[in-house]
Backbone as numpy.savetxt, mean C-alpha at the origin, in Angstrom:
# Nx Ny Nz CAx CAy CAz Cx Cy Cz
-0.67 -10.50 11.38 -1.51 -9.32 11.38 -0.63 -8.08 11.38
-1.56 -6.98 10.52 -0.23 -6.13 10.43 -0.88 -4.71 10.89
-0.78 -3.51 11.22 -1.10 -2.14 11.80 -1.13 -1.73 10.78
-1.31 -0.61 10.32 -1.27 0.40 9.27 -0.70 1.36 9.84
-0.15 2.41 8.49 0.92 3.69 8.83 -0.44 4.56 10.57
-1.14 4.54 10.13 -2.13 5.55 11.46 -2.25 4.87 12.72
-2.16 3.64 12.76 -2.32 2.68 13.89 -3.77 2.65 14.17
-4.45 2.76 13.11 -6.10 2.60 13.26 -6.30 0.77 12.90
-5.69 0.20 12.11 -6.53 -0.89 11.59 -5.64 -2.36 11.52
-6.37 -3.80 12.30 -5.18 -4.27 11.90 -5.18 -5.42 10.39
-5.14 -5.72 9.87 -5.25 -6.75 9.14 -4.40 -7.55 8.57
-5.05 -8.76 7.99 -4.02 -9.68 7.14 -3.37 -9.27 6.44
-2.11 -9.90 5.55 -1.43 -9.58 3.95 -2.53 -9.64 3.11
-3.19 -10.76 3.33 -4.17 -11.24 2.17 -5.41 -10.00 2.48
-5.79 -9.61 2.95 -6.78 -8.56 3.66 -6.48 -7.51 2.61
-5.03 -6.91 2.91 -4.66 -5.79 2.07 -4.27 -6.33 0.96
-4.55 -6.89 0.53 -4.50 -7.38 -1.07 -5.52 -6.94 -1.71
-6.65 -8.41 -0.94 -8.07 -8.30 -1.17 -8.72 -6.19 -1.42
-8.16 -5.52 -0.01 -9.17 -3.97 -0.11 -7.86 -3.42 -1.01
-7.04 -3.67 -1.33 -6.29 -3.04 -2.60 -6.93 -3.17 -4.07
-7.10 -4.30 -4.15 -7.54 -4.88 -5.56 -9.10 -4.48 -5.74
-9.60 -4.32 -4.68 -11.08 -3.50 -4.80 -11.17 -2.43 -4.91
-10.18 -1.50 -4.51 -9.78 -0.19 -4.40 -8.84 0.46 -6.07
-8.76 -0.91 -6.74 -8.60 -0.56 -8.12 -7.18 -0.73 -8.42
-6.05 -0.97 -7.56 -4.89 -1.15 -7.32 -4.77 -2.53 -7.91
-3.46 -2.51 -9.02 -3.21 -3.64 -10.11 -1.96 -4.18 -9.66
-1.26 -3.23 -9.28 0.32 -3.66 -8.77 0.93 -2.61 -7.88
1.94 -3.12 -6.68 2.61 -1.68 -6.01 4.15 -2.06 -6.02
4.81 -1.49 -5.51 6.18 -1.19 -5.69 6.97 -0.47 -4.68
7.51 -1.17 -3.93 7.29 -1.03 -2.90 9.34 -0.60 -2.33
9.80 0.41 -1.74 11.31 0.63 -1.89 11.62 0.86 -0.30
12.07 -0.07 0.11 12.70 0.36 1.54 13.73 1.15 1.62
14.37 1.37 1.01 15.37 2.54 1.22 15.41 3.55 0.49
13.90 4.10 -0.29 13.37 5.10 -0.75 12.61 5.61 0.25
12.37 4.51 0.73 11.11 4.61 2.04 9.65 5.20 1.64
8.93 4.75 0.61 7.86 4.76 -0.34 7.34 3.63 -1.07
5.84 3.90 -1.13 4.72 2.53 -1.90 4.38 2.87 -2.98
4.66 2.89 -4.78 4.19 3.13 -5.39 3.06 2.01 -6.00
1.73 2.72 -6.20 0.45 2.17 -6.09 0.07 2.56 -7.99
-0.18 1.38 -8.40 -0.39 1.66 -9.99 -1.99 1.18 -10.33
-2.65 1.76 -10.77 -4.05 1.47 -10.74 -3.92 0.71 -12.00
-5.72 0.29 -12.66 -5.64 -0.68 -13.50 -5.32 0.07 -15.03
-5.50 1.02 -14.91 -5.47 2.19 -15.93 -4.27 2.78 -16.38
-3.36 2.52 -15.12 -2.02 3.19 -15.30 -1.69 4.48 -14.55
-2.92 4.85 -14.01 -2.43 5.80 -12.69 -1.38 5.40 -11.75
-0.75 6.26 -11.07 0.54 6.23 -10.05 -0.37 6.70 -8.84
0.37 6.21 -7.70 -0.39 7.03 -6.17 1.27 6.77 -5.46
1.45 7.93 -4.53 3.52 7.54 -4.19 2.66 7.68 -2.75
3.26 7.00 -1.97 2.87 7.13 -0.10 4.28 6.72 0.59
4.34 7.66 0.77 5.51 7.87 1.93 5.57 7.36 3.12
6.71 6.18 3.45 6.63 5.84 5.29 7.08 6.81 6.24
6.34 6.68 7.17 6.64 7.89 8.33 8.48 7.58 8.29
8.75 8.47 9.02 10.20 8.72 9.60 10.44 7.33 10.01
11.38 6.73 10.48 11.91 5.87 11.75 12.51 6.15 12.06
């Protein structure tokens, strides 16, 4: 089970798959030492989300 960046919600991997792929999200991309999620919709839109500080 995993928290989210707000510490509101917890859920599975498969969970956030599942409300990704409903949410229109085709593929993400994901850079730990960019420290950013790039989110590609089915269309070819971009969404960039930034991890907090550590």
């Amino acid at each position: 089970m995993t928290q989210d960046q707000t510490g509101a919600a917890v859920y599975s991997y498969a969970g956030f798959c599942t409300k990704a792929g409903a949410a229109g999200c085709a593929l993400y991309l994901v850079s730990l030492g960019g420290r950013r999620v790039v989110y590609v919709g089915r269309s070819g839109e971009t969404h960039t989300e930034h991890f907090p500080p550590g």
